[in-house]
Structure formats: C-alpha cells, structure tokens
N, C-alpha and C positions, 0 to 999 in steps of 0.2 A: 504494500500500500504506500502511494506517492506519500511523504510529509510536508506539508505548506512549509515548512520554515527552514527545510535543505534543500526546496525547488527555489524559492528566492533568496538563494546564497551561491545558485551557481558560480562556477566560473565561466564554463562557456555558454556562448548560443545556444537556442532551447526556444521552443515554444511547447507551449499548453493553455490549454482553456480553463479562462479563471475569469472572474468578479472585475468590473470597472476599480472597484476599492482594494483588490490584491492588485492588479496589475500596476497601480499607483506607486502601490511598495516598494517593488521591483525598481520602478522608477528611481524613487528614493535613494534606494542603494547604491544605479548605476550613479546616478550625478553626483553622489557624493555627498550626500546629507549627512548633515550631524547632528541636529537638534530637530527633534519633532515633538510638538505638545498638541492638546485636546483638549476639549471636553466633549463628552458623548451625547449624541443626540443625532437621529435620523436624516439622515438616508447615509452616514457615514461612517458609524459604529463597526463595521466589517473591516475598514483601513486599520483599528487599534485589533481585531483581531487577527488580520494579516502580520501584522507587526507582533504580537504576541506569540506567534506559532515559531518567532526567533528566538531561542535560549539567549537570555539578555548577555550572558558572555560572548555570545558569536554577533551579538549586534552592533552591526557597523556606526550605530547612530544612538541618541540618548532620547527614549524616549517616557514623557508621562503624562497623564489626566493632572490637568489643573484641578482647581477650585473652580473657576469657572473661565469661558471663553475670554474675556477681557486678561485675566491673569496671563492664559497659556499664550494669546497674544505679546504680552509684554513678555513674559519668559524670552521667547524666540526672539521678539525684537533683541533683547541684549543678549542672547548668545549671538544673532549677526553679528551685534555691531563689533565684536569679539573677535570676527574675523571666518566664523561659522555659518557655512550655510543651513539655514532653519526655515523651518516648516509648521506651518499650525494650521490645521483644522476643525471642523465645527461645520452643525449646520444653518438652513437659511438665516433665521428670526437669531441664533447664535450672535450673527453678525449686528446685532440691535447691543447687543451687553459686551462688544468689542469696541464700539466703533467711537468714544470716546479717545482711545489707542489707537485703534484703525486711521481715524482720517488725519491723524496724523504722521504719517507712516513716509508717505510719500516727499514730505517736506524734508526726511531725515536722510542722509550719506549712507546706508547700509551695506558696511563694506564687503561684509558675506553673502548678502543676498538674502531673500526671504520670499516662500512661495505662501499664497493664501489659500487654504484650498476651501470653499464655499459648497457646500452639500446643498442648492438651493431644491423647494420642494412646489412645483407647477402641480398643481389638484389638490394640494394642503394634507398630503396621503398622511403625514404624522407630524404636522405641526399646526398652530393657530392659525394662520393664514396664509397665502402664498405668494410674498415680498419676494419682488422682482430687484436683486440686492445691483443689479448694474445699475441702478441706480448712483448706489453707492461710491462706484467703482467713477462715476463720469463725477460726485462733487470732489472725490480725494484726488481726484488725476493718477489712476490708477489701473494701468492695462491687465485688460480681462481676453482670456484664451478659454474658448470653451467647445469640448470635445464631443464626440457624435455618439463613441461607440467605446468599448475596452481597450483597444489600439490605439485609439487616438489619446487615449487618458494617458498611456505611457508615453507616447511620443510629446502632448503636449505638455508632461509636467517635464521632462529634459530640458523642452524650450523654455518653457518660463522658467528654470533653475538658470540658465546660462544666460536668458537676458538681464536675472535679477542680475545676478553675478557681474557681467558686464555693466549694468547701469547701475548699479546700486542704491535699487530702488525696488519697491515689493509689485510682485507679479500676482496677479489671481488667476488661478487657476478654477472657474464656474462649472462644477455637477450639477444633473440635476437626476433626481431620484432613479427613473431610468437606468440613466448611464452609469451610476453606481452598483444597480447591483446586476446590468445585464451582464451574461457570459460571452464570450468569444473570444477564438485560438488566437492567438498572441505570438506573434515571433519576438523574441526578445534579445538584446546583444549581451555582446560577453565584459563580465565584471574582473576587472583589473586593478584592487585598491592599492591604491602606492600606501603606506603609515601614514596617519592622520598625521595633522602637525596642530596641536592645541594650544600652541603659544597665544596667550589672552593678547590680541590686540587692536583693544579699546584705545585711541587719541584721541582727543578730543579737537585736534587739529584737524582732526578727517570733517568736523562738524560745518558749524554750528549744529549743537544739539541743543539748544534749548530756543526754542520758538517762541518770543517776544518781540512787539514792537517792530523795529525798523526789520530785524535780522527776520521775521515771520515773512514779510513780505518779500525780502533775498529769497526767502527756500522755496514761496509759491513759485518764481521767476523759476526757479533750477528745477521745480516740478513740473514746469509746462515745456522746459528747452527738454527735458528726456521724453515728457511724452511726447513730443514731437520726433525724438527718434528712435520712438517705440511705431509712430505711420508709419516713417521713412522704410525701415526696419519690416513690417507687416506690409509694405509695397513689395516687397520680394518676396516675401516667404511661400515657396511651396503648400505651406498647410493649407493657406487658402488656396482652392481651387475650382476650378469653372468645368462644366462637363456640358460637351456643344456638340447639342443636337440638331442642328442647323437651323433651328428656328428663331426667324429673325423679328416676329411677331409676337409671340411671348417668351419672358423672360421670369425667372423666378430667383428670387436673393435670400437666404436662409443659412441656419448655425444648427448645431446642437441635434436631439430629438428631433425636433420636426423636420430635419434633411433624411436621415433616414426612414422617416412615416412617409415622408413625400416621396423617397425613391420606389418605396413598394405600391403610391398608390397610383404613382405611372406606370409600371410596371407594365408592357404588353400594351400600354397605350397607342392607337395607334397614330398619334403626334404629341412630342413629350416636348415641354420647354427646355431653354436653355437654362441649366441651373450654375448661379453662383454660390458656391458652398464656404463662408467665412468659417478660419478659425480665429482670426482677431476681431472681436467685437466691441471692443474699444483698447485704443481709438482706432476707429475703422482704417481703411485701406481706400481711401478718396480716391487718388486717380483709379483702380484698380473698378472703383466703383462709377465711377461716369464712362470710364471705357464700355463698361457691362450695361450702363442704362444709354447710351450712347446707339450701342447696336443693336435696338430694339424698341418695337413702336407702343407695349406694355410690358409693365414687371408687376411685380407682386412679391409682397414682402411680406414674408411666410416665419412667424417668431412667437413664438408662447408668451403669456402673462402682459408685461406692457409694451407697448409703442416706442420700444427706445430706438432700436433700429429705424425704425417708420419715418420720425422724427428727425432724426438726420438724413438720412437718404431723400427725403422729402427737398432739404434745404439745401444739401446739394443739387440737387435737382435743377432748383428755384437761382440759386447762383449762379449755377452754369449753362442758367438758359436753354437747359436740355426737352427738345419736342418729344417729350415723352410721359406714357398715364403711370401715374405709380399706384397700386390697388393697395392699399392695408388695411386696417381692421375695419371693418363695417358695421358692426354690435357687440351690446354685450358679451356673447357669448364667445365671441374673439379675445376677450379679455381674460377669460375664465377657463381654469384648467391646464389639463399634460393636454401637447397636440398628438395624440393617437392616432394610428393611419385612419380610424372611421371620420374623425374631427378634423384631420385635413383634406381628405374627402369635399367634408361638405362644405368648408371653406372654398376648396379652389372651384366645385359645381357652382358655389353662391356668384363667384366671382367671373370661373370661362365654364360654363354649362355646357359647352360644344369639347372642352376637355376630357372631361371625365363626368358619369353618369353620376346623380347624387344617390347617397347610399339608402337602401329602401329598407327598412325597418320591417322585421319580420315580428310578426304577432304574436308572442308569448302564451302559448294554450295555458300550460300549467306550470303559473309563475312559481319561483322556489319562496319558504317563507321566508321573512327577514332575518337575518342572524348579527343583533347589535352587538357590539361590541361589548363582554365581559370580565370582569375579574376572574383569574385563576380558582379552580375549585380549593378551599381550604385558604385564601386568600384573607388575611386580618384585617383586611379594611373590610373586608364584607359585614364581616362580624363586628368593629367596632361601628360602623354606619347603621346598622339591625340595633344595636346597643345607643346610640346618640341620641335616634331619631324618637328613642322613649320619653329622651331625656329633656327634650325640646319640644317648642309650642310650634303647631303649624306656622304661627306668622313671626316666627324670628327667623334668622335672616342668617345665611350661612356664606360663606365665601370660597373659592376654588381656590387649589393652586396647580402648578404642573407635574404631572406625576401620573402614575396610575391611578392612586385614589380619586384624578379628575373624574373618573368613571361613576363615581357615588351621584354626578347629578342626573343619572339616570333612573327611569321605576327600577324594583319599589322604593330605592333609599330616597331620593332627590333632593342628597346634602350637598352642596355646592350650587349656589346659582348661579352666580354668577363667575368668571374667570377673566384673564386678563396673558400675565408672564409670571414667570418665575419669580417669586418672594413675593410678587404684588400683594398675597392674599390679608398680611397684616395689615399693610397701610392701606388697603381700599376697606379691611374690617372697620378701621378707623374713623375714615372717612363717614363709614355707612353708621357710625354710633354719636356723631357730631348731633344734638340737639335732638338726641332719640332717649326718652326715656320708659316706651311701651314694647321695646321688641330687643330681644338679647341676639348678639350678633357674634357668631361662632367661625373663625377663620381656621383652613386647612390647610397642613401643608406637610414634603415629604423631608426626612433626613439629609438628605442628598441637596434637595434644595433650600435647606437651612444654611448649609456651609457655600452653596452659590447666590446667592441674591437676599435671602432672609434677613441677616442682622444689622442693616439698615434700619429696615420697618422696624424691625422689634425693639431696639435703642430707641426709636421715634417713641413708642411705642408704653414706654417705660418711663421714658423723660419726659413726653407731654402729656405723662398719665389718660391714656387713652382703656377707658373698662371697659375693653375685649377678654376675648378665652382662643388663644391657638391650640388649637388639637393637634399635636407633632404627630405623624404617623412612622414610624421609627421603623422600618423592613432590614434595615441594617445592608442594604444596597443601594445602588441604581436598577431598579431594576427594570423600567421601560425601556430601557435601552440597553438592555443586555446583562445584568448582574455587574455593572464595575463597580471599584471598590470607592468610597467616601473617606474623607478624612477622621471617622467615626469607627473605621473598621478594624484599624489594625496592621492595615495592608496598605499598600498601594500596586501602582502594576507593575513595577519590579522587585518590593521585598518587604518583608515587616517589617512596618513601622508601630511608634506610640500612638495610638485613640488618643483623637480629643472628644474629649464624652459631652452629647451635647446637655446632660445637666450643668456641668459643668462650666460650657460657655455663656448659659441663662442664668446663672447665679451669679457669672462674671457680667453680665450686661446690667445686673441689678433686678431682674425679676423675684420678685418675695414669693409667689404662689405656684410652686411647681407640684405635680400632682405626678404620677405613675402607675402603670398597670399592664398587665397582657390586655390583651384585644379580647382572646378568648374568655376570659375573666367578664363576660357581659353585664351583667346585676351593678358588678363593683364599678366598671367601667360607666355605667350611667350614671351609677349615684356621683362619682365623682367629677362629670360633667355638670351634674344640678350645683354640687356643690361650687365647682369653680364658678361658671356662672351667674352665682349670687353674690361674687365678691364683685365689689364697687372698684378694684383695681383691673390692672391686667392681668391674666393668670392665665397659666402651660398646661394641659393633660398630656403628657409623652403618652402615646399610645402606640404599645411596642409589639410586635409580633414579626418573629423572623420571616422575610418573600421564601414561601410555602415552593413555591415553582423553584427555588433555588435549592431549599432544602432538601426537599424530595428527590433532585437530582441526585445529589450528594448520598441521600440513604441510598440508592438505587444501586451505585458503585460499590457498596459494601455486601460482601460476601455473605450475609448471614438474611438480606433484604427477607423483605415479607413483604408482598401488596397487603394490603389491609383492606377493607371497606368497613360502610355502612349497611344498614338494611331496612326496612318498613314494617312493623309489625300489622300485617293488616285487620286483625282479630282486635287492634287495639284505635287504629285510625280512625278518625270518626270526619274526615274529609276537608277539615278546618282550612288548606291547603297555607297555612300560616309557613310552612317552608318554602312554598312555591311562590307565593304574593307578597312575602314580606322578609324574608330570610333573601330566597334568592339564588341559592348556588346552581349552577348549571346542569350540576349531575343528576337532580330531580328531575322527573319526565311524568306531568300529567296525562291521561288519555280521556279520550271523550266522555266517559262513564266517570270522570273523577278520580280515578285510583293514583295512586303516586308510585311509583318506582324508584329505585335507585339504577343510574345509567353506570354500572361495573365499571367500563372502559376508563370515565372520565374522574370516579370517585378515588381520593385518595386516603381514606379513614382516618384522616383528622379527627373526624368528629364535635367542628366549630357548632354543627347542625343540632346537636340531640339536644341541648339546652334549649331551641328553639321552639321544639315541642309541646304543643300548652299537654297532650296526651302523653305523652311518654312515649309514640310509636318507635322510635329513632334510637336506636342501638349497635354498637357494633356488630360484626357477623360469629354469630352463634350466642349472643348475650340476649335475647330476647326476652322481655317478659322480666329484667332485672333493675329496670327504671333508669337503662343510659348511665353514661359515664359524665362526668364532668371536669 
C-alpha cells in the first residue's frame, strides 16, 4: 500500500493521482518551503493532512495550526522576512480574521517570499457565505493565480513561490472548493534539496517595515511599481492560454472551475468558441486581453460569484475603443453559486441559445427525503441542547457560534438563533441584553473557538459587566474540520505540549461565575444553567463532553473493541416519541405505525439517550427491563 508521506518525498519524477490539496504539498517541497502555518477550516483541511502523512523529522519545512488565521498569517510573514520562504493557508471568510495583516502585506520587502493560499468557497458548501476574496486581493495590490484542476495547483503554487521570491512580495494562490478536493494524475518533477541555510536574516535595511505616515505612502508606490510587473510578467506567461477554435464570432474569457465546466459543456458542440483560459486574475494580462477581444465580434465572461473580471475587461474595452459586445452576468442567479457544467449550461443558452441547447430538467417521480444536516450519534451537544432547552423560556434569546454545535438551531433543539463568525457569539449576546430586562440571553460557543476569536468578547464582557451566560461547549477538539488539536489539548500537530485549560484562562480574564459539568450529566447540566442565568453578572457553564466521533474512532483501534448498542423495550414504550421529537439522535427510526427502532448500523451505545426516556424503554442490549443506565 502507497504511503502519502514517502510519495511526496520522492526524489524523482513520478506521477499519481491525488487531491488538489496533496498535490499543493508536493509543490511545497519542490520550491522549497520552509514555513507553512494554518488554521483549519474548509475546503483546505486535507493540505495539513497531506503535510501530516510527513514524519515531522523527514519534513523538509516547519509546519503548524495557529490560534487562528491572522496569527498563522503573521507567523509566516516573519519567518519571510527571515529570509524563508512561507506559506499560510486558510479558508475563504479565514481571510476576514487575517486581513488586518493581510493588507498589509504587500507594502512590506518580503525577502523570502510568501505564498497565500485562499480555500475560497462558491455555493457556501461549508462556510457562512460565499466572499468572492479577489476582492481582497485588487484593495492590497496583491496578485492572484488561480488554478483549474490538481495540475494546475502544482504548477501554479511553483509560480507564485518564485515570483514571490523574485518580487518580494506575497502571491495568492485562489482555490476554490472544487479544485481542492478534485483528483487527477499529476506528473510531478524531481526533488533535489541542497541543506536549508536558516541563517535569520531579518535587516531592517531590507525595509521600511513599519508603515506610517510619509514612508506608508513610499510602500503603496513600491506596491503598485511590482504589481505592474507582476502584468508585464502574466503578458508572457504560458499558464494563461487561449484555445482557437477558429471562431471569430464568439469568444469566451474564463479562470478556475468554470473553464473546465465550460470545456465539457462544449464538448461535441458542433461550433465551440474561442476560449481564453487566465491563470492570472489579477492583475490581469491587458494587452493579452484586447488582442483576444480585439479578434472577435462577442465575448462572454464566464466567472463565479462577483463581476470582478467583468468589471475590468468591461473598461478595457471602453479605453481601447474596442467594436466589441462583452456578455457578463445578466441576474441574480449569475451571482450565486459553484459554476457547474449544468449552471454554465444555462448561462451560455441564456446568452448564444444557437450555442448550446438549455438544459431540460427532468421531472423527479420519487423525490429522495431531505437528509438535514446532523450531529454525530452520541454527540454532547445533542445532549447538553435536550438539557438547556429545559432550562430556558421559549422567549429568551440564545446566540450561535461556529462550530458544530451551530447545528442546535435546528428542530427539535432550536438553540442558536441567530449567528454571525467566530467568537461573535458573546458580544452580539451582549448586544442583545443592552436595555432587556424580560428575556435571558444564553450565548454559545466551541473550545476551539475560544482560543481563536472568543477573548475579546469575553474581556468586553467582564469589564463592561454585561449579564450574559456563555455555555462553553468543550469537545476537547476541532472537530468540524477534522479533529485538530486546540491549544486546550495537550498536543499540537507536531508534539506535546502544556494545556492551557480554558478554566483557567476565564479566571485569568476575571470571570467570578464559572460552573462545570459533562453534557451527559442532563438534570445537573440544567439546573446549572437556571442557576447561572439568574446571576445578574456574567457567568461560564463549561459544558464538556469529549467529540464522541473522535473517541469512538480511537476505541475502534483497540484490540479488545466491542460495538455496543442500545435497544427499545417495546412491552414498555408507550409511543411518547420524546426520543424522536425532542432528544433527537439519528439512530432512532420511526415507522408509520409509530414504533421506534434502534438503527444498529448508526448506534454507538453511549447511551446519552436512556435518561431521555420519561418510560424507561431505553436500555442497553441485553439490560432490559433494568431501568437504563445512567
């Protein structure tokens, strides 16, 4: 059996079929990276696991999970300037809690270089919304390469390492969900590392590095003379390339995703446009681009999420006086969304209907049911939200945060209503308690992102004596994004470390009212929410319960495992379905008579459930009739 982490250490040429996010690594390696940092969050969490499948002594580079995105940012910035070439990654909305660092990036001398690599998310498949971050990239003066396929990812993080390298200036490198986790064979070249040379060297002569006043204005100037020959630069480059079909009539200009949805949905057509296919998307490739609208009497600019491309191409257009129609987004629903070959489809019908037929919607006999989105069976948010929701009046007022437990503001729990980002959850609790004295206002949030955004609010929170109650949900990982490890754990992702416990840090913030409990502990777990709750201060419930999905793995590995379940005593159920409508776990399966079931497959015998019983049905397998365990 191949192992990921002695296939990207070859030394020679090789190809295999791997992930947008392994071939990245690969990348990494060849160009000579040394510093890579993170923090975890979708569509790019498989890049730290590529990078993990490297026994950290064979790793040619230093890598770790920040605290959060803005840190790992700043991390990498000064190992550049060190003389190191670095690397940080994150996904889209990431770039919202960097970019204090971020936009300032570009103004600085980076004499190592520094690739960004942006996990952006078109369809919002696992994030709050789906922030179109070139934005980003056009206020920082900040070139963006953005790749089609798993090939291109490796090919264009080399480039972007070697133009940071040469300009000394940071490169982005834009994913988007996609091209992260599509597969395909990969030829890959041969790795040759001469010995690092780690000599720290920081000058400040390389600078100015600090950005005030007159010298702020110098760095804009020296920011816009490289992105100028970062065009110059992107006017040659091979990556962009043009594929002519001799039609002189239509013309189509596209990056990323929607070039390959678009190749497939020409595909056999039998008149295909001329496609220009950018890998530089800012700053674009001007003359490359009036040449291309120049030899044709329409184009169409084919691009997910917003108008940025549209928008300039548009202005070239209009400056160079060019007799040409340019098509871009037409409605809403051009705005919205991954461009999927059915979605470019009926873009390009909307626009040349003699192109390509619009796609005919076939009539769905028997639709599948919904399958919303759930917590893990044996999951202790389930159980402390089943426990909370006792504990509270329908009309008080609960707050989200990011996490898994975001999942509680769905039936039956509906704790969270509201949401926002990461740590929000205290200071918008706060907000919602300003001149409220009729409704108790309960904020949520995870371990994970206590130690990334949280102790702001909470400090806020303490000091301008705001009476809230944060319910910590303590799983003692990350685990929506894969189990990595917190500054709480013990670990990091190269080796034990000291816990910072997060009692510890709320005692240090000045919090007086800390409270604690398992999850599975329900009764106790509520009473101690009424109780917080009635204090006129602010007050913590840590509600702890290890992520069951990690645990369970971990027993599974152990030689002596046992599946376990639950069971239903039917002789005793009397149909209340108070497990099915109010408890909740997955692995219950009502049928149209009523009866409940236990689904074996899904059930892990936790047994968060049997407490939940106003009957007693609910017993482990072979305890029936013994009134459940507790």
């Amino acid at each position: 059996m191949k192992k990921m982490g002695t296939m990207l250490l070859r030394r020679e040429p090789f190809s295999e079929i791997v992930m947008g996010n392994t071939a990245i690594v690969r990348a990494m390696v060849e160009a000579g990276t040394r510093v890579v940092t993170s923090y975890p969050g979708s569509p790019t969490p498989e890049i730290a696991t590529a990078i993990g499948a490297i026994p950290t002594a064979e790793r040619p580079f230093y890598f770790e999970f920040s605290t959060n995105e803005k840190v790992a940012t700043e991390l990498a910035y000064g190992a550049a300037l060190n003389g190191h070439l670095s690397t940080v990654f994150f996904k889209s909305v990431g770039l919202n809690v960097a970019a204090d660092t971020f936009v300032q990036l570009s103004l600085m001398n980076i004499i190592g270089g520094m690739v960004v690599v942006l996990g952006d998310d078109p369809g919002a498949n696992s994030s709050q919304n789906e922030q179109d971050n070139r934005h980003y990239a056009m206020l920082s003066y900040t070139p963006v390469l953005e790749p089609a396929d798993p090939e291109e990812v490796y090919h264009y993080y080399i480039e972007a390492a070697g133009l940071s390298r040469q300009l000394k200036m940071p490169v982005i490198l834009r994913l988007t969900t996609h091209v992260c986790h599509a597969k395909q064979k990969v030829a890959f070249g041969a790795w040759n590392p001469d010995p690092p040379d780690d000599t720290p060297r920081f000058d400040p002569a390389n600078g100015p590095y600090i950005p005030l006043t007159s010298m702020a204005l110098e760095q804009k100037r020296m920011a816009l003379e490289r992105l100028e020959k970062v065009r110059r630069h992107a006017e040659k480059s091979p990556l962009n390339r043009q594929i002519d079909n001799g039609n002189a009539q239509w013309g189509i200009i596209t990056m990323g995703l929607p070039f390959l949805s678009l190749m497939e949905v020409v595909h056999g057509a039998a008149t295909r446009p001329d496609i220009l296919k950018l890998a530089y998307v800012h700053p674009l490739p001007r003359q490359t681009i009036v040449d291309f609208l120049a030899a044709h009497q329409a184009v169409k600019i084919l691009e997910e999420l917003d108008d940025v491309l549209e928008t300039q191409i548009k202005a070239i257009a209009f400056d160079e006086s060019l007799p040409v129609t340019i098509i871009g987004k037409t409605g809403p629903s051009d705005w919205v969304g991954e461009y999927t070959p059915d979605k470019v489809r009926q873009t390009l019908a909307a626009s040349w209907p003699d192109l390509v037929p619009a796609f005919k919607a076939v009539a769905i006999v028997d639709p599948a049911p919904p399958r919303p989105a759930q917590m893990c069976p044996g999951c202790g948010h389930r159980s402390a939200f089943f426990a909370i929701k006792q504990a509270l009046s329908a009309t008080d007022i609960t707050v989200a945060d990011i996490g898994c437990h975001t999942l509680g503001y769905q039936p039956p729990y509906e704790m969270g209503q509201l949401l926002m980002c990461m740590g929000a959850s205290t200071a918008m609790g706060s907000g919602l308690r300003l001149f409220n004295t009729q409704r108790k206002v309960v904020a949520f949030m995870g371990d994970s992102t206590f130690f990334h955004a949280a102790l702001p609010g909470i400090v806020n929170a303490v000091f301008n004596q705001h009476p809230i109650t944060l319910i910590l949900m303590e799983n003692g990982t990350t685990a929506m994004t894969g189990h990595q490890d917190h500054a709480a754990t013990g670990h990091n992702v190269n080796q034990a470390t000291d816990k910072i416990p997060v009692r510890q840090v709320l005692e240090g913030l000045g919090v007086k009212h800390i409270f604690e409990v398992d999850t599975y502990q329900q009764a106790k777990l509520a009473g101690l929410v009424t109780e917080a709750t009635a204090i006129d201060e602010f007050s913590v419930v840590i509600a702890r319960h290890p992520c069951m999905l990690k645990f369970t793995r971990g027993q599974r590995r152990k030689a002596d495992y046992r599946q376990q379940h639950v069971e239903i005593d039917q002789t005793v159920c009397d149909r209340l379905h108070t497990c099915v409508e109010h408890f909740g776990c997955p692995t219950f399966t009502r049928d149209a008579q009523g009866n409940v079931t236990i689904n074996t497959d899904l059930c892990i015998g936790d047994g968060s459930c049997i407490q939940t019983c106003p009957t007693k049905a609910i017993a482990p397998v072979g305890k029936k009739g013994k009134g459940g365990a507790r």
